[in-house]
C-alpha positions in Angstrom: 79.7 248.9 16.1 77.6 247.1 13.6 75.9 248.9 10.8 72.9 246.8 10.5 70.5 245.3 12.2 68.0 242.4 12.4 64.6 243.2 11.5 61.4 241.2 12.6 59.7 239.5 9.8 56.4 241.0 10.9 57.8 244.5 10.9 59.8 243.7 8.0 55.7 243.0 6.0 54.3 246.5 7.2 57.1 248.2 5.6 56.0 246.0 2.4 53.0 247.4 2.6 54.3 251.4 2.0 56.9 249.6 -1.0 54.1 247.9 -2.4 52.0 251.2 -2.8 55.3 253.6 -3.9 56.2 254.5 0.0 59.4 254.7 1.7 59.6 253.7 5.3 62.6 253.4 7.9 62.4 252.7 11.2 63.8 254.8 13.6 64.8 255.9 17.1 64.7 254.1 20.3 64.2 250.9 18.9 67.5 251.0 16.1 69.1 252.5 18.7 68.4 249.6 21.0 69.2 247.0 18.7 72.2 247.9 17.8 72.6 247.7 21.7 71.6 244.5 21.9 68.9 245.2 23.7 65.1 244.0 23.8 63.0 245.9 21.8 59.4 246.3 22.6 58.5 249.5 20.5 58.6 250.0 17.1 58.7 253.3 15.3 58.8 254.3 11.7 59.3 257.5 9.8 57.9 257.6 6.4 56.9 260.0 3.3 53.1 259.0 3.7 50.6 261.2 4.9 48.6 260.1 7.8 45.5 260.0 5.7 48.1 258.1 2.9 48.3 255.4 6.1 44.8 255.4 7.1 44.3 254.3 3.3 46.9 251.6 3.8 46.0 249.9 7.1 42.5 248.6 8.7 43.2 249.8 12.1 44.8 253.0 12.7 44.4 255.3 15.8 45.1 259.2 15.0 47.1 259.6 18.8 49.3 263.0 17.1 47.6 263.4 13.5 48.5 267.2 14.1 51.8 266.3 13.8 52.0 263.5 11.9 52.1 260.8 13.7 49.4 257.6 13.8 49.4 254.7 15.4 48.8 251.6 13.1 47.8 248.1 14.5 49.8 245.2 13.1 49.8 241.9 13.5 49.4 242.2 17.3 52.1 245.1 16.9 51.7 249.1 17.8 53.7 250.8 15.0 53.8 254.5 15.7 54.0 256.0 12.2 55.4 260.1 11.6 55.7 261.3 8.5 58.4 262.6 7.4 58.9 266.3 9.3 60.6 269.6 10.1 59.5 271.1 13.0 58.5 274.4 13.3 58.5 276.7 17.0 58.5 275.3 19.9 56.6 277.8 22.3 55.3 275.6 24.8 58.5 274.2 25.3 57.3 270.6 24.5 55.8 270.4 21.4 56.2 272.1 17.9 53.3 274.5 16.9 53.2 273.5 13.6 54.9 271.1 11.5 56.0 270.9 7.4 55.9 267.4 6.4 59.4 266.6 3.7 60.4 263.6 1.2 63.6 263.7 3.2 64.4 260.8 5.7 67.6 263.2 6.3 66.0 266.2 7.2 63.8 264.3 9.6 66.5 262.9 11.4 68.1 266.4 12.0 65.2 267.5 14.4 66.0 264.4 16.9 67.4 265.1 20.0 70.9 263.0 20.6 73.0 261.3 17.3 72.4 257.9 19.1 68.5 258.4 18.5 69.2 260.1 15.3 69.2 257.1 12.9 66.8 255.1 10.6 67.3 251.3 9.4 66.3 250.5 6.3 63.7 247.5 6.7 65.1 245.4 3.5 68.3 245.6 4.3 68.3 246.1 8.2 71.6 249.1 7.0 72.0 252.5 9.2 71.1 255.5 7.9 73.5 257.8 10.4 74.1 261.2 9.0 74.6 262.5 12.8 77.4 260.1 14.1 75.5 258.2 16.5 76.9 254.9 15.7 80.6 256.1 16.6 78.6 257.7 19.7 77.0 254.7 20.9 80.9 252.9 20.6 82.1 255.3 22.3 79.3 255.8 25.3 78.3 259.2 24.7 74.9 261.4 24.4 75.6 264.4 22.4 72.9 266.7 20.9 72.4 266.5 17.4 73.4 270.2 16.0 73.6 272.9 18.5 72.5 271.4 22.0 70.8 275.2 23.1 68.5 275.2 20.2 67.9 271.2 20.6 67.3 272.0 24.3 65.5 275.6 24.0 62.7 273.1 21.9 61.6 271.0 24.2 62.5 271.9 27.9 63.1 268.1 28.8 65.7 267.2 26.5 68.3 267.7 29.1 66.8 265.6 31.4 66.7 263.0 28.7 70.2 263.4 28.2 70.7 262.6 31.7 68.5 259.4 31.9 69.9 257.9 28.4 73.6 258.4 30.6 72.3 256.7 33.5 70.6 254.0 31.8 73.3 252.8 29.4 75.9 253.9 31.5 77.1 256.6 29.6 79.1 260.5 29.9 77.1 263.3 28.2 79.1 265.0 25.3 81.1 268.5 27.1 79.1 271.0 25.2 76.0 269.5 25.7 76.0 269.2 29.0 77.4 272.7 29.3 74.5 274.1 27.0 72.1 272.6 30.5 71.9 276.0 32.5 71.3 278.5 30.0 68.4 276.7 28.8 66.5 275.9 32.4 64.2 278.6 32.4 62.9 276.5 29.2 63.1 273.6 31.5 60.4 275.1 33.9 57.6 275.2 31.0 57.8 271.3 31.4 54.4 269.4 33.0 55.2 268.1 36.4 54.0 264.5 35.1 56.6 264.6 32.6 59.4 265.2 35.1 58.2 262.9 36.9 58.8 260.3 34.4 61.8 261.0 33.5 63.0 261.2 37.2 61.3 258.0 37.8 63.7 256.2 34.3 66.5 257.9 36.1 66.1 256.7 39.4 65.5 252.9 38.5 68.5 252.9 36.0 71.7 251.3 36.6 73.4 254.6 37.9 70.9 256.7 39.8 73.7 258.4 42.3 75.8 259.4 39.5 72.6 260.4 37.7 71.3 262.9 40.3 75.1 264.3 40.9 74.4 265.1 37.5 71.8 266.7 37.9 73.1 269.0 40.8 76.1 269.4 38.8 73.5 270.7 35.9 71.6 273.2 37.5 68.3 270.9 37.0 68.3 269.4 40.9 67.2 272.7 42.8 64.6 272.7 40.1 63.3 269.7 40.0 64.1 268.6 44.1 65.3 271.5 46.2 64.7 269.3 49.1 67.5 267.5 48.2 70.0 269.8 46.8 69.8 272.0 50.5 71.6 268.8 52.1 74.6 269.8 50.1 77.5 271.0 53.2 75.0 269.7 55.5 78.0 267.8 58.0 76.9 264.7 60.1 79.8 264.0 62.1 79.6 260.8 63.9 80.2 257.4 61.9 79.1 259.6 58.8 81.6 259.9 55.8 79.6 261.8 53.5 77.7 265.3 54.4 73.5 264.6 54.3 73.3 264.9 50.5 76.1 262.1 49.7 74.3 259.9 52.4 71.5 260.1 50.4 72.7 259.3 47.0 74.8 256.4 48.3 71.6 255.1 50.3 69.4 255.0 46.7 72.4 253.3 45.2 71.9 250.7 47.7 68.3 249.6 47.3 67.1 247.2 45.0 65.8 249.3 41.7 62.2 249.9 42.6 60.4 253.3 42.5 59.2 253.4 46.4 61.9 252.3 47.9 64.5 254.5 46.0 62.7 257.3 46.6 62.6 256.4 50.1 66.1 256.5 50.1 66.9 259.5 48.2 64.4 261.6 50.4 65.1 260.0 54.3 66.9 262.7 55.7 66.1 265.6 54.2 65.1 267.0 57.3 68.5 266.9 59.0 69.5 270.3 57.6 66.4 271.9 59.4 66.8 269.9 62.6 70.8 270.1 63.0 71.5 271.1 66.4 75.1 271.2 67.2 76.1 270.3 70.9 79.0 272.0 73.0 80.7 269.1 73.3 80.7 269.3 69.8 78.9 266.0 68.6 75.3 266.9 65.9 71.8 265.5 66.5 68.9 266.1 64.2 66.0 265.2 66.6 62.6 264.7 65.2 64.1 264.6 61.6 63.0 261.6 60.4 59.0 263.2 60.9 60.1 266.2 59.1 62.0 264.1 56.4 58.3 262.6 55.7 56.6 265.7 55.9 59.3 267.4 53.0 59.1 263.9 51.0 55.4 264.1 50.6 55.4 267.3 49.9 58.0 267.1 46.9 56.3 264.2 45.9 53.0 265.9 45.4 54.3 268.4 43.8 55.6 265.8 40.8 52.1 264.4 40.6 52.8 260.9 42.2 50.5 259.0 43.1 49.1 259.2 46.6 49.7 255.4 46.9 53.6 256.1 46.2 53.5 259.1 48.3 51.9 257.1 51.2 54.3 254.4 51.0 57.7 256.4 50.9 56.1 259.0 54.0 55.6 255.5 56.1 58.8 254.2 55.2 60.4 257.7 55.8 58.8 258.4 59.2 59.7 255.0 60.5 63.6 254.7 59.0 65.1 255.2 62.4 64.0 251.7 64.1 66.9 250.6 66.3 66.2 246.4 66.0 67.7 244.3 69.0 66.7 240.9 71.0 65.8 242.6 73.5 62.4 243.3 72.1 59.4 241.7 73.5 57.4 239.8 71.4 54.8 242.2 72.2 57.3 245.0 71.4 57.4 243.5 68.1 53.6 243.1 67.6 53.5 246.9 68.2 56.0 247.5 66.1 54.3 245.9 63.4 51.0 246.7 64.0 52.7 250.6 63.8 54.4 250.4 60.7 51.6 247.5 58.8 53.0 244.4 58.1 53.1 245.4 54.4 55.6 247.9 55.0 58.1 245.8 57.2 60.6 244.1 54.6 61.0 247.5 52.3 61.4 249.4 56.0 64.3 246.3 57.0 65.4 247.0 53.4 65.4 251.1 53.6 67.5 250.8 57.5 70.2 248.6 55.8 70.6 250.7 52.8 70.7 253.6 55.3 73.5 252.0 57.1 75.5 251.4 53.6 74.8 254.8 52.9 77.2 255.8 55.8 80.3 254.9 53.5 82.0 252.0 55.7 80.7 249.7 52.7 77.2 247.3 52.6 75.4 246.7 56.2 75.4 243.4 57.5 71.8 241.9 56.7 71.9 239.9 60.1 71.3 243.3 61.6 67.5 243.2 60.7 66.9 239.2 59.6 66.2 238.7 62.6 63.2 240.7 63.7 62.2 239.7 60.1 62.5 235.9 61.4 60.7 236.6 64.8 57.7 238.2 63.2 57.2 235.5 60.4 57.3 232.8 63.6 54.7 235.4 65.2 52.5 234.9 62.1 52.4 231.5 62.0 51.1 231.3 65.4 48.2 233.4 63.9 49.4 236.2 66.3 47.0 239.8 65.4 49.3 242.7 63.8 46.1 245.1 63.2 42.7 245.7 63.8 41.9 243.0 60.4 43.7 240.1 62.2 41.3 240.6 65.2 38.5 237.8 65.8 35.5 240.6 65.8 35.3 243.5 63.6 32.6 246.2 63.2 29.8 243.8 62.7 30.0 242.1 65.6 30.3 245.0 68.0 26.7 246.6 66.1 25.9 242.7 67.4 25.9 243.8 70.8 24.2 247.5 70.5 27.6 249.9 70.0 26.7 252.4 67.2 28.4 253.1 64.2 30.6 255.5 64.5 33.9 257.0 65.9 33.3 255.1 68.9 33.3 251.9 67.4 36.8 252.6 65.6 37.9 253.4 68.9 36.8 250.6 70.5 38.6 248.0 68.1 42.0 250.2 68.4 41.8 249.2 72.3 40.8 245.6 71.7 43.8 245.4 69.4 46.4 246.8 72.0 45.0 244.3 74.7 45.5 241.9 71.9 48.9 243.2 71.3 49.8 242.4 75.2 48.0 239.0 75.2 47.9 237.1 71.9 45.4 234.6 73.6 42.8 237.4 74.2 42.0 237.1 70.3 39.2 235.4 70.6 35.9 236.2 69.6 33.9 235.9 73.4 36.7 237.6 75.0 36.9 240.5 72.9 32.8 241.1 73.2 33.4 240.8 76.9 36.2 243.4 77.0 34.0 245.3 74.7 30.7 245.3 76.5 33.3 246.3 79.7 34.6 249.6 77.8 31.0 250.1 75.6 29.7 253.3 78.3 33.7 254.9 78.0 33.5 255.0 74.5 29.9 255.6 73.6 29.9 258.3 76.1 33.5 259.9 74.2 
């Protein structure tokens, strides 16, 4: 592993600035870590014996974001430079942040009160040379996150340490040093002071890494699933029978393996069965259904989801995707069985639902689905739209305005109406016309007005 790296010349000025007016300054964490990687960097921060008012003297533009602690953020040269001064920590009670801090001259002692050796290091910004007093070079050769010092105390500070250790694994592709992954349980009750948001980050990282099955086996493995996604971990033992190799829970994992790395969809396919375990129903003949599962697997889905503070859009997207997973695409279909189809699911949601079924197929462990399985309905309903065939109430040739046109009040009615314009529609593509839909709703105006 190299022991230097290559600093950028604008980055390389700032820290002339703290020389220039008898201040030290290293940068440190992610980025050296990063660099020595080989990695794109995109954040810069630096640990120096300054004061924060010592910086604010130094620089035009600086933003206080953790003066309490330390920390500004300087503006530079179209650069934000987060800038801590030199620190030991003091009690963590809140399980996130220290309540106080000391500031120290020593670039050493800061380092100690890092979380893993392969964040623990500072580059000098002359010389681009490793300062490593934790190991974390011969770490990051050998692939491994290990807490600097005792992993219980480093974990017993800040509750989400241990799911960091996790997501630095997945996302390099790393194992997590023995002890430190043993020192996971015994500090989980610390783990349960942490915001939902920040969980929800971290289990976001994790699940668009590299890795994300292994990833969440090591998080059941930890202690931190049940916590975190108890949905999930209660499909452990949950047998499928049938073409399935793995139980419910190793279907899952192998599923979000098998979609692209995007935060919707993965979720989609980490949470799609969860409802199996509550809708397993074991026949005398011996073979398992789960009828009705894929509605409960939405309802559980949107429910865990909410409860990590996603937003509603995400949670929307993954319940749709979810309650829909089980379409069964053959030739047979209609065109107007497709139109439904579509207009059921919204045409938005079609390629990441053709996307979801074939990682849910993969997920069976008989090796990647055949795309042809779903390409074509794909194909049929990009020839439908070029015809300028209606999928939902938008694509019809009246709307809202057009129906007050001809008397029908605003109101329930009137949302009514256009649902049964656009099934008519659905049946008979050349219906979609803006005198034939009045006509059909002038016909049906006394039904649904009266309603």
């Amino acid at each position: 592993m190299n022991k230097r790296i290559d600093i950028p010349a604008a980055l390389r000025d700032f820290a002339r600035v703290f020389a220039s007016a008898g201040y030290s300054c290293y940068f440190v964490g992610g980025a050296v870590r990063d660099r020595l990687l080989g990695l794109p960097v995109n954040d810069w921060d630096v640990a120096t014996d300054a004061r924060p008012e010592d910086v604010q003297r130094l620089f035009r533009s600086v933003i206080p974001t953790g003066i309490q602690h330390g920390t500004v953020t300087v503006r530079w040269k179209g650069l934000s430079v987060e800038t801590t001064t030199f620190r030991v920590d003091g009690q963590y009670l809140d399980g996130r942040r220290p309540e106080a801090v000391k500031f120290t001259a020593d670039l050493v002692e800061d380092l100690s009160r890092r979380d893993f050796t392969i964040n623990g290091m500072a580059a000098d910004p002359a010389s681009g040379e490793i300062i490593d007093p934790h190991g974390g070079l011969d770490d990051l050769s050998a692939g491994l996150v290990r807490a600097i010092g005792d992993p219980a105390i480093r974990f017993s500070e800040d509750g989400l340490r241990p799911l960091r250790a996790i997501r630095f694994a997945a996302r390099f592709g790393f194992s997590i040093d023995e002890a430190t992954f043993a020192a996971i349980p015994a500090t989980i009750a610390r783990f349960r002071m942490v915001s939902a948001e920040r969980v929800r980050d971290e289990l976001t990282k994790i699940l668009l890494s590299a890795r994300p099955a292994e990833a969440i086996g090591m998080l059941d493995e930890s202690g931190l699933l049940p916590e975190i996604l108890p949905e999930l971990s209660a499909c452990k033992g949950a047998r499928q029978g049938g073409p399935h190799l793995f139980d419910v829970f190793g279907h899952l994992l192998a599923s979000c393996a098998a979609v692209p790395a995007d935060t919707v969809l993965r979720l989609a396919a980490l949470l799609h069965d969860t409802g199996k375990p509550s809708r397993r129903i074991e026949l005398p003949d011996g073979s398992i259904t789960f009828y009705g599962h894929d509605e409960e697997s939405a309802r559980l889905a949107e429910a865990a989801l909410k409860r990590l503070k996603y937003p509603n859009a995400v949670v929307s997207e993954v319940a749709v995707l979810i309650r829909h997973h089980m379409f069964d695409y053959s030739e047979s279909w209609t065109d107007a069985a497709v139109r439904r189809f579509v207009a059921r699911v919204g045409f938005e949601h079609l390629r990441p639902l053709a996307l979801l079924r074939l990682a849910d197929s993969s997920g069976m462990g008989h090796g990647p689905a055949d795309p042809r399985s779903v390409l074509p309905l794909l194909g049929r309903v990009d020839d439908l739209r070029s015809k300028d065939q209606a999928f939902g109430i938008c694509d019809l040739a009246v709307g809202g305005e057009d129906l007050a046109g001809i008397g029908w009040p605003r109101g329930p009615s009137m949302g009514r109406a256009l649902a049964e314009l656009l099934e008519a529609v659905l049946d008979d593509p050349e219906l979609n016309t803006k005198e034939r839909l009045l006509d059909i709703a002038s016909r049906i105006k006394s039904k649904h007005v009266h309603e």
